[in-house]
C-alpha distance (Angstrom), angle and dihedral (degrees) to the residues before:
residue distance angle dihedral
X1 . . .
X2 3.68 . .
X3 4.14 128.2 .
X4 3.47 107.5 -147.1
X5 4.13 116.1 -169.6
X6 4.02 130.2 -156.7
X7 3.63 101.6 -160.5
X8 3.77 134.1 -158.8
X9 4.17 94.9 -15.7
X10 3.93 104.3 -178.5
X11 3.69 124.4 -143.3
X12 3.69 137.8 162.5
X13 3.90 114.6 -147.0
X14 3.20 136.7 141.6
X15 3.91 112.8 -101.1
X16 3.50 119.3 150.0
X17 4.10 154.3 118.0
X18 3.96 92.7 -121.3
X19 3.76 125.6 69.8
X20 3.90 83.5 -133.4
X21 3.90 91.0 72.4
X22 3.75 104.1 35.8
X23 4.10 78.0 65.9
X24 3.15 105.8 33.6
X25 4.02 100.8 41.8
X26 4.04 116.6 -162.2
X27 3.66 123.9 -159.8
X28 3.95 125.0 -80.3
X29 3.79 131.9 -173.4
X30 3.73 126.9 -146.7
X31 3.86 126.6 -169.4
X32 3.63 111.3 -176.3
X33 4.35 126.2 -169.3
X34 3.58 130.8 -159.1
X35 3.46 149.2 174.2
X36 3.85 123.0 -137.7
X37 3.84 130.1 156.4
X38 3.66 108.6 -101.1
X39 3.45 111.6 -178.2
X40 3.78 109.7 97.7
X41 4.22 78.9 55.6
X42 3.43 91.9 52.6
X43 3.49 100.5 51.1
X44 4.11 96.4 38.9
X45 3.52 103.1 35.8
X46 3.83 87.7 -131.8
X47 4.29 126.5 142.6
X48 3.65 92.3 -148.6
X49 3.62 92.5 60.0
X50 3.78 93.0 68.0
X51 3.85 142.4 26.0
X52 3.81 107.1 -60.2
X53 4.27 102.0 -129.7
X54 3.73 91.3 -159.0
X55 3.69 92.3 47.4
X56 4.25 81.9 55.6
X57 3.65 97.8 54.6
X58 3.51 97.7 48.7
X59 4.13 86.6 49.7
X60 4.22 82.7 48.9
X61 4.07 89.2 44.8
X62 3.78 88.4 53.1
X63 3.75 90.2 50.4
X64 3.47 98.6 55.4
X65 3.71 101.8 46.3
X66 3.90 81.7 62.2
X67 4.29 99.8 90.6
X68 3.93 105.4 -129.0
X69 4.00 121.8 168.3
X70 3.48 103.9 -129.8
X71 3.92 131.3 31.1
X72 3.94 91.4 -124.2
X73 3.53 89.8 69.8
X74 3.91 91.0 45.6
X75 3.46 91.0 47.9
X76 3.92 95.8 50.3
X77 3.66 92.7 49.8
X78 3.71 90.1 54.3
X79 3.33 94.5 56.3
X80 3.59 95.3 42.0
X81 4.09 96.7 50.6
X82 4.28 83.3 37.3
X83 3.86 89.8 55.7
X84 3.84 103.2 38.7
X85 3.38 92.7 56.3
X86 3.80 98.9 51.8
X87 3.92 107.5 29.0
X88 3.92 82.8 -179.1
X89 3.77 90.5 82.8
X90 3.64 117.1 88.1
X91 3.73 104.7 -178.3
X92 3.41 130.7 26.4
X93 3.86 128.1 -174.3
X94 4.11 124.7 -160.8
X95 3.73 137.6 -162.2
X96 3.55 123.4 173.8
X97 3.61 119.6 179.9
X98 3.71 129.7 -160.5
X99 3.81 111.7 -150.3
X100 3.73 120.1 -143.1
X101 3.92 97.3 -5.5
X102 3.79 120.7 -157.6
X103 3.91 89.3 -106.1
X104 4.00 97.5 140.1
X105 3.89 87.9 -106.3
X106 3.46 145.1 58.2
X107 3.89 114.1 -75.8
X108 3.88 136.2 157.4
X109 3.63 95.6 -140.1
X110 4.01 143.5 -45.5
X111 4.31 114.1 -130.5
X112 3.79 141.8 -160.5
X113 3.27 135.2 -162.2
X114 3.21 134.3 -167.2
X115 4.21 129.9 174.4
X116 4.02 136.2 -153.8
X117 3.71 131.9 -154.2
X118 3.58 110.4 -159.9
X119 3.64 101.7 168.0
């Protein structure tokens, strides 16, 4: 069993509950764990024998060009697209960050996160 990480993935959408950011768009980062079993990879040096990272960010990419109001939803459909697609994983954990939210003060950022057990 293996825990693979995507780490501090930067988009800029458009997520949001005011009208303001669904226009404007800010920047957001995601990080996104999972577990996979990793052995046949190890031992054969072969992508198809594990969970394909690059194929995972572009699933994440497509996720967050898709506008949502809140970053629980985003977050859920991450793990949802993430998880149907590889049914090897059997946990996933989520953080998505908003930076700079429109919070009437100065803040780096505000998170979720959100996990999965699909075992």
């Amino acid at each position: 069993m293996a825990l693979i990480s995507l780490e501090n993935m930067e988009f800029f959408a458009y997520h949001g509950c005011f009208a303001e950011e669904q226009i404007i768009g800010t920047r957001f980062l995601v990080n996104l764990s999972f577990e996979t079993e990793t052995s046949e990879a190890e031992e054969t040096d072969d992508l198809h024998k594990t969970v394909n990272y690059q194929a995972v960010y572009h699933l994440i990419k497509a996720e967050m060009e898709i506008k949502s109001r809140l970053l629980e939803h985003v977050g859920r459909r991450i793990l949802e697209a993430v998880c149907r697609e590889y049914p090897s994983i059997t946990y996933a954990r989520i953080k998505v960050s908003k930076m700079n939210p429109p919070v009437g003060g100065k803040m780096e950022n505000v998170s979720i996160e959100l996990e999965k057990n699909n075992a």
